[in-house]
N, C-alpha and C positions, 0 to 999 in steps of 0.2 A: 595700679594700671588696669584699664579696662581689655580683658580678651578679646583681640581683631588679630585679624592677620592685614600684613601690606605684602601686595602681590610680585613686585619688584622689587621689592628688596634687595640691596645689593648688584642692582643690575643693569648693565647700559646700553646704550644703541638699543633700546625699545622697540626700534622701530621696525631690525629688524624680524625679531619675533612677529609684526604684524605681516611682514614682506612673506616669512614662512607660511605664517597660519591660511594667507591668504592664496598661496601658489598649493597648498595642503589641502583646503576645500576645494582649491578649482580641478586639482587633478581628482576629488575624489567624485566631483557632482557630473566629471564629466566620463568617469565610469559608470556613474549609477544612469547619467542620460543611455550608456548605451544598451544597458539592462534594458531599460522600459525601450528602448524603441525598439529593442529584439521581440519583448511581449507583445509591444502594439502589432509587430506581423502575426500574432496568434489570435488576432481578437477577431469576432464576428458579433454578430448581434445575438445577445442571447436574453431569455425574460427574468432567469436568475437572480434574484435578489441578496443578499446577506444577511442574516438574521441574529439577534443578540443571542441564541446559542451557537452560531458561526463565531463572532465575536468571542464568548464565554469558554469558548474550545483551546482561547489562545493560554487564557488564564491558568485554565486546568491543565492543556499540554504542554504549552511554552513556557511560562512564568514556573510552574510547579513540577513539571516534569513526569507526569503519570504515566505516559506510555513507556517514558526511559525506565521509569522505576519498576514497573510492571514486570519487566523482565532480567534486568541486570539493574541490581540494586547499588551496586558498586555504581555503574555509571551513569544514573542517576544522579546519584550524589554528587560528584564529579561535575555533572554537570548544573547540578543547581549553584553549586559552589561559582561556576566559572559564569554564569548567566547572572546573578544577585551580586558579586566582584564587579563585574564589567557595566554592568548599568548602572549600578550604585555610585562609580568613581567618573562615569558619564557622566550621570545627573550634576555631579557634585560638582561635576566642570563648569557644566551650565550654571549652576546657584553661584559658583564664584566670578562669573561674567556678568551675570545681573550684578551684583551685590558691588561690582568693580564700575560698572559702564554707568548701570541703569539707577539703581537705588541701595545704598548701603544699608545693611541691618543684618550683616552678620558682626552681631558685636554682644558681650557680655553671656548669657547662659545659651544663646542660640549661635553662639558661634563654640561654643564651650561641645555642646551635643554634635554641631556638624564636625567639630576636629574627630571627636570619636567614632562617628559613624562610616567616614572615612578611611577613619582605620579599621573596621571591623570590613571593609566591603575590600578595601586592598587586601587582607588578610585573607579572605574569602574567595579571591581572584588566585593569589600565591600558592595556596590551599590545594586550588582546584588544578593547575598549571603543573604542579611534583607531582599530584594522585595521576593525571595525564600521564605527563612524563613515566612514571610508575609502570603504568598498563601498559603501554608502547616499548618500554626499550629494558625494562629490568623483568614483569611479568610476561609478556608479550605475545597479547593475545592474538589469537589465531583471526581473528575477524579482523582485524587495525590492520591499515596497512602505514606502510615507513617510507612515506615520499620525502624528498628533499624540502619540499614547500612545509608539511607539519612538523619538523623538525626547528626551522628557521623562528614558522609563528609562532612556538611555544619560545624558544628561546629570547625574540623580539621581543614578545608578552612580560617574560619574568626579568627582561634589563630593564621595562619601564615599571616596574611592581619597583624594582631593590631603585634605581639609581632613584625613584618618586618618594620612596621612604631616607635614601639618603638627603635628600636634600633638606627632607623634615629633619633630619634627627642634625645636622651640619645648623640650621639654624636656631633647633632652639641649644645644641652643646655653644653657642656666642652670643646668642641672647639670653640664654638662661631665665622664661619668662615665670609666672608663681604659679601658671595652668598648667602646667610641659606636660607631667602626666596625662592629661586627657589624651594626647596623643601617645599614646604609650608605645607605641613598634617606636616611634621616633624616639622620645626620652629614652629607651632602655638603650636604643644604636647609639644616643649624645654619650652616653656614658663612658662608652669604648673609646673615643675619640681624643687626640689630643686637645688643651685647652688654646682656644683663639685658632683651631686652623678653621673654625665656620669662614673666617672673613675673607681667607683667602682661596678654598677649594672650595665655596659654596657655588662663584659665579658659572665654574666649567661644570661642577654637577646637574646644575639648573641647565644651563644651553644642552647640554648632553639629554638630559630628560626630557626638554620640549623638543628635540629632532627628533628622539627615538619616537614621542606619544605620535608629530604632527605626523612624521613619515609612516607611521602606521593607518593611522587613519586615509593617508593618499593611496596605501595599496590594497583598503577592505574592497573595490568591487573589484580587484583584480586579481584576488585570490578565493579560496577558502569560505575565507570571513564574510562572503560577503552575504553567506547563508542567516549572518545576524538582522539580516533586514531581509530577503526572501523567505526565510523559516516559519515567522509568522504570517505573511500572505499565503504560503502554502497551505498553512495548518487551517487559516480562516478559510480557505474556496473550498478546501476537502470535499463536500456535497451539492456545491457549485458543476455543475454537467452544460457546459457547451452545445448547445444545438448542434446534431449532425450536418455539416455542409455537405449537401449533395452534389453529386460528383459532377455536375459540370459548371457549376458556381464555384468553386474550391480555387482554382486559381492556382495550383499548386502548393499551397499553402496546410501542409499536411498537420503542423502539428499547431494546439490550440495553446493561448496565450497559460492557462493551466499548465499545459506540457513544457511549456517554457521556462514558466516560474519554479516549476518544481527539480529542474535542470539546476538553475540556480540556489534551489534550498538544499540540494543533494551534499552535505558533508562526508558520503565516503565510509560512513561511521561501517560498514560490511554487514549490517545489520541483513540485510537482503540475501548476502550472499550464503552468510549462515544457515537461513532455512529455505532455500533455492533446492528444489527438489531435481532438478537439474545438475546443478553442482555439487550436491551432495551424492550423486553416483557417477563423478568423477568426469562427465561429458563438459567440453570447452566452452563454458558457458556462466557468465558470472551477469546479471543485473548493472550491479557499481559500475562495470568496466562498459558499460553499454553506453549508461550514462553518461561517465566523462571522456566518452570517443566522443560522441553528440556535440556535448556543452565546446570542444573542442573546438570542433567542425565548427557547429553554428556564430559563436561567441567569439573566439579569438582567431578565424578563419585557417584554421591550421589546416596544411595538405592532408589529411586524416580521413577514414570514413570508418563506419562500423562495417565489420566481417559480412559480407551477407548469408553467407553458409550459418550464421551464428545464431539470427534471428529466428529461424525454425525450432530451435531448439526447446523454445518459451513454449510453457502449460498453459499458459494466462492463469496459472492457480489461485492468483492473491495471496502468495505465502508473503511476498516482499511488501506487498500496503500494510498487512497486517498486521508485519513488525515495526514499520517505518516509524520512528516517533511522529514525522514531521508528513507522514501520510503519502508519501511520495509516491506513483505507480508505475514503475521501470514496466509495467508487460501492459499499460494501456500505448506507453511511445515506441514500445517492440510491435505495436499491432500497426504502430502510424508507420513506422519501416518496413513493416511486409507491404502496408499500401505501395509506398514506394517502387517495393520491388516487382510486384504486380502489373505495373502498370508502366513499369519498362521492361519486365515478362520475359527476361532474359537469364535471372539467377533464384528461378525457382526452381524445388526438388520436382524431377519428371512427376512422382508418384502424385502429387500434388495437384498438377495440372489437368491431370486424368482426370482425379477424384471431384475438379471445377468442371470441368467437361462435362462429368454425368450430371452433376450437378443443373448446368444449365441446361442440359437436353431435356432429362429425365426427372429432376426434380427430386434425385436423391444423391447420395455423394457414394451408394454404396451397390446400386447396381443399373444395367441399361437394360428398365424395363421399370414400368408402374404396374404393370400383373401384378406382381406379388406379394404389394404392400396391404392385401387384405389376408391373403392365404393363412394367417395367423387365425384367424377369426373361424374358421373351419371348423362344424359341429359342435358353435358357442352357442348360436342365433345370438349373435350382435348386431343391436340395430343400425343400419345407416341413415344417417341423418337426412331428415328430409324438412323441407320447407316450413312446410306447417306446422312440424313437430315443435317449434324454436319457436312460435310465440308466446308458448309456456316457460315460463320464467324461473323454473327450478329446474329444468332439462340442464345436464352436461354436456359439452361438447370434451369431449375424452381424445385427446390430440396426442396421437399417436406417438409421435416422432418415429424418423427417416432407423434409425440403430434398431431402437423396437421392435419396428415393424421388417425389417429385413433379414436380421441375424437370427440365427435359428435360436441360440441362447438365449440372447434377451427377449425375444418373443413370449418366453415364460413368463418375462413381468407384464405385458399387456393381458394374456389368458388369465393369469392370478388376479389383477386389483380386476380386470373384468368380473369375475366371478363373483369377489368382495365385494362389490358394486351392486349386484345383483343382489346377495345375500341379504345386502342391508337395505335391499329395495329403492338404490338409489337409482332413477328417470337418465339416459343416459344412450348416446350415440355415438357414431364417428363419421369421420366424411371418407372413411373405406377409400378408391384408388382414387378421389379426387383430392387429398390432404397431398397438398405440397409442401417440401422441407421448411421448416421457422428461421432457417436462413443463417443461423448459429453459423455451422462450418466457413461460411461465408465470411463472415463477419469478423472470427477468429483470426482470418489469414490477411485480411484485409482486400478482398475482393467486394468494395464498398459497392461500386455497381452492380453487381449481383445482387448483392445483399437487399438493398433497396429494391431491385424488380421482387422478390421474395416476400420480402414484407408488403409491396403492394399489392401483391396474388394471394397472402392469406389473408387479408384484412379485405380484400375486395370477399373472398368467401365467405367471412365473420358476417361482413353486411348484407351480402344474399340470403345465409342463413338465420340473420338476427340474432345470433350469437352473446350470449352475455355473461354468461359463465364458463370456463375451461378449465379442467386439470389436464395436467401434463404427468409421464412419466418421467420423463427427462430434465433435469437437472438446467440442464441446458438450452432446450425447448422453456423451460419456464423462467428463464434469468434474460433469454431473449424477446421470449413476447411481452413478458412484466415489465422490462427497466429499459430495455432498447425500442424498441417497437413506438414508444412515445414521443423518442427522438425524435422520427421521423414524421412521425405522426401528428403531434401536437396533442391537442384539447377533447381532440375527436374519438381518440382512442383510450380513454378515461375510463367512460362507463360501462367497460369489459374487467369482469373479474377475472384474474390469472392464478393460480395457486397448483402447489403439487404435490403429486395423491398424500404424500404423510400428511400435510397439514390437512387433506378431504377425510381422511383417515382417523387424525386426532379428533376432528371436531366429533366423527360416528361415531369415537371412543365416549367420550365427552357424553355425549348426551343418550347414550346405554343401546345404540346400532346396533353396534359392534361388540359384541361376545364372547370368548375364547371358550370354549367347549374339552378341549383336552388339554392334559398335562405331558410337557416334552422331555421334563429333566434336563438339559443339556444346557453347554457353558457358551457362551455367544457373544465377541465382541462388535463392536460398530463404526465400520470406514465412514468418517463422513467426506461425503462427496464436494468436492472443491466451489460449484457453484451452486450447490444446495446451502453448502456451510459458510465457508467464510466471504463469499458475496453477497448470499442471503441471510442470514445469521439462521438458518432454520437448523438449531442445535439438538432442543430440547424435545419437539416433538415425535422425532422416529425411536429416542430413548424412553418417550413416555411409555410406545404402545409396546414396544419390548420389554418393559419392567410389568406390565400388568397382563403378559403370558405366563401361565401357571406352570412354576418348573424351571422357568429359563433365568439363568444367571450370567449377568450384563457384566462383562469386565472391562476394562479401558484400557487402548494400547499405550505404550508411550507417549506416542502424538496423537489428540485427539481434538476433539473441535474446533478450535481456530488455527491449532497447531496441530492438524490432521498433516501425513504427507498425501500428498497427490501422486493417482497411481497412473499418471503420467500417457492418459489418453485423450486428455483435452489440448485445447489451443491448436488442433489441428494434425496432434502428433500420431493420432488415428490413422490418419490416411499419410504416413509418411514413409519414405522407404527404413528399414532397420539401421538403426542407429550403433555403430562397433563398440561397445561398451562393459565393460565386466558387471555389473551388475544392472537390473531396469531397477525402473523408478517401482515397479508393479512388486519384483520378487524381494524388494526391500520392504514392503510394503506387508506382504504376505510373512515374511520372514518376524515381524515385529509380532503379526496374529499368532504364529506357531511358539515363538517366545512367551506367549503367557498360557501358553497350553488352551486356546478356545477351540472348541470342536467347529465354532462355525465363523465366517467371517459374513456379518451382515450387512449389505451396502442397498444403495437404493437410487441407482444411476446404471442407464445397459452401459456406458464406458467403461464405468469402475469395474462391474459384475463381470464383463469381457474380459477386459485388462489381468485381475486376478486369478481369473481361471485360468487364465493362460501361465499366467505367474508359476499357480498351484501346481501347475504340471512341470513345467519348466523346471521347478524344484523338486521334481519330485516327492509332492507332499503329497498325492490323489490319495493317499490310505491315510493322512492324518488329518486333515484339514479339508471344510467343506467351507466353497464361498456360495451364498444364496440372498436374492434378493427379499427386500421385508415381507413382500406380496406374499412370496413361496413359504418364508416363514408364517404370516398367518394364515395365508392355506392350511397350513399343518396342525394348526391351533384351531383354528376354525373345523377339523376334518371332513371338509369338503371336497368335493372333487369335478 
């Protein structure tokens, strides 16, 4: 005999298996229509394209699992198992619809290979479903959570794994064909079996296994699952950015067709919640749970909204895209609900309101008055920028930022790289009290109108002054004029370079400026700053110019570079009223530095540098522990003064 299979076997009323299959697709195309037409309200005109490393990104994250594996290797695995199972026995579906409808040619060593491959991808599936099972309900991890819904699909999943293997192993223990082994899960179950009961338990095994497979496939967009077709669009738009709709084109339509799909790729998995610098100091505030109020709301119109006392809460850190497998960013759609809330101006923290108030009078979030934003500069002779100066094409514009220039503390970091500046004879200015805020704060909380007047008041001053190179102090000053400012802006605001002072820093290191003069001895670790580090990936270069200080030994905290914690003064939380909390994010933060015994904690943002001090006192650590900005660190290196 030639190895085939016959699909019906033993089976009657055919037809209606097609009545099923067909009421099976129809409930499921008409969950998936209502997916895309929730997206289509996200979309706008963007010039965005897709690129075969958008494409290549699925491969690597999706297909292969890098970023699962990256960090939890266990689920990882797990998950390749359950992703290489589940396709596998898809495809397999489809090869036997062709091979049934269209054109026969599973027969003889090509049907012999597809019986086994079959089994190896069911097996792969089964595999993946107990390791599941496993982590959830016998190890049970802190991060999983145990809804009634992942309890069901795991159990759904493995009745169609066993009763699809039964039905194998039920036809060949009554066929007994001379290939059986190739399906080996089945031949080894025939074995168990009485002889001759295939002919009569096969036909309810079969009906049993085509309702469990059709009715699953009817409820993937209505659950969970249905992240196995959003997960990969997610992972492919990743670097996909939306055009800002300005504010009175918008339409109400806060969140973008991105924001929606990633609603949808959201599995839950707690990944976010884990390293949530928020929830890990115990304040009422989880990512996941933000997300599926939303998908709630929007998707299945449930009476539901998110907290709005809860959204404040958010750093904008990036700790949650950065563990996402699937790239997902809960604190860019916490930024689209403060718009919301903004702009019905009713369930915002007072402190907040103030802090927009100064904002739009005064053009700082942080006092009522523009006096004072040069008073730092006293007894520097720092030049202020002047017209003429800027048709010179190596001139800096040195942009202060609004914290810098205000707070008595961090003012030390503009007097310092000011000096560094000097030292290394780099050409260099400010626009003194005409420098309006970069609109950051703004931006943060979702006071889009603002924000936009903001960016059109420094970018009208870039062009007055012909501006084309800027360092920034500010972390945040430079991840808004760099990467947002373009949104708005388009094509026009291209040929301004934005950078911040480490990277001005590294390069004078680099080409022998910059020379350390004294030896410190001293043990030094290094906060990287939230939107220095893990929105801008600028890891490497504040660690270079601290390693080639004579004396100074660089240690690393627990969390450091992409898994820095965030010292909990971004996304707005600067300007918010105190939070009732047993510990901050800041003296967690500080707490990790004192743990490996560094004399100094070096950061390189006036939030962090703020935030820590405050820490360092509040812990009373002032006699163990010094936080100081890198500037002040090469000051000291440098011994200038």
């Amino acid at each position: 005999m030639i190895p085939e299979r016959e699909i019906f076997w033993h089976i009657r009323h055919v037809c209606f298996f097609y009545l099923l299959s067909a009421l099976s697709l129809a409930i499921f195309f008409y969950g998936l229509i209502k997916h895309i037409c929730l997206w289509k309200e996200g979309f706008k005109k963007q010039k965005n394209r897709l690129s075969w490393h958008d494409i290549g990104r699925i491969i690597i994250d999706g297909i292969f699992a890098k970023r699962i594996l990256k960090d939890d290797v266990p689920a990882g695995i797990m998950h390749i198992l359950l992703f290489w199972g589940f396709t596998g026995l898809f495809i397999g579906t489809i090869i036997l619809a062709v091979d049934h409808y269209l054109y026969h040619f599973l027969v003889g060593t090509r049907y012999l290979i597809f019986s086994i491959s079959l089994e190896l991808f069911g097996s792969c599936l089964f595999l993946g479903i107990i390791i599941s099972l496993v982590r959830r309900y016998i190890q049970k991890i802190k991060r999983l959570e145990n809804k009634t819904e992942d309890l069901v699909i795991l159990v759904w999943l493995i009745l169609i794994i066993i009763t699809g293997f039964l039905v194998e192993a039920l036809r060949i223990a009554y066929q007994k064909p001379e290939w059986d082994k190739w399906s080996f899960i089945g031949f080894y179950l025939s074995l168990l079996m009485p002889k001759n009961i295939g002919d009569s338990v096969y036909p309810f095994t079969w009906w049993t296994h085509v309702l469990l497979s059709l009715s699953f496939i009817s409820i993937i967009p209505f659950t969970k699952m249905f992240h196995i077709l959003a997960s990969p669009i997610s992972i492919c738009i990743k670097d996909l950015t939306p055009s800002v709709i300005p504010v009175e084109e918008r339409e109400e339509k806060f969140f973008s067709y991105k924001d929606l799909i990633q609603l949808d790729a959201c599995t839950r998995c707690g990944r976010c919640v884990e390293v949530c610098p928020s929830t890990g100091v115990g304040e009422p505030f989880a990512p996941r749970d933000i997300l599926f109020i939303l998908k709630e709301e929007l998707f299945y119109k449930k009476p539901v909204s998110v907290n709005s006392k809860l959204i404040w809460y958010c750093t904008t850190c990036g700790a949650c895209v950065e563990t996402c497998p699937i790239y997902v960013s809960p604190f860019e759609i916490v930024r689209k609900l403060r718009t919301k809330e903004i702009e019905n101006g009713t369930r915002v923290p007072s402190l907040m309101i103030q802090t927009l108030e100064r904002l739009y009078k005064y053009n700082n979030p942080w006092l009522s008055t523009k006096k004072k934003r040069i008073e730092w500069t006293k007894d520097l002779k720092i030049e202020i920028l002047d017209i003429t100066d800027t048709d010179e094409k190596e001139i800096f514009c040195y942009f202060v930022g609004c914290t810098t220039a205000h707070d008595t503390r961090a003012q030390e970091i503009a007097k310092s790289l000011s000096l560094i500046m000097k030292y290394c004879g780099i050409k260099f200015g400010v626009f003194g009290k005409k420098e309006p805020c970069c609109g950051d704060i703004a931006r943060r909380v979702g006071e889009d109108g603002l924000f936009e007047d903001q960016v059109e008041t420094c970018y009208q001053l870039f062009e007055e002054y012909k501006i084309k190179n800027i360092v920034t102090s500010s972390p945040h000053c430079f991840h808004t004029i760099k990467n947002e400012y373009p949104l708005l802006l388009g094509e026009k605001f291209f040929d301004i370079s934005v950078i911040h002072y480490t990277q001005l820093l590294y390069s004078l290191l680099k080409s022998g400026k910059l020379k350390f003069n004294k030896r410190l001895d001293i043990r030094v670790t290094y906060h990287d700053p939230c939107y220095l580090g893990r929105h801008n990936k600028v890891f490497d270069e504040p660690r270079s110019i601290i390693k080639e200080i004579p004396g100074v030994e660089l240690v690393e905290m627990k969390h450091h570079r992409e898994h820095s914690l965030c010292c909990g003064g971004g996304g707005g939380r600067m300007w918010q009223e105190e939070l009732d909390v047993d510990t901050k994010m800041s003296e967690r933060r500080i707490a990790e530095a004192y743990d490996i015994r560094a004399d100094i904690v070096i950061t390189c943002c006036p939030l962090c540098l703020i935030m820590l001090e405050d820490a360092r006192k509040s812990k009373g650590l002032e006699d163990s522990i010094k936080v100081m900005d890198l500037n002040e660190l090469i000051i000291k290196a440098l011994d200038i003064k």
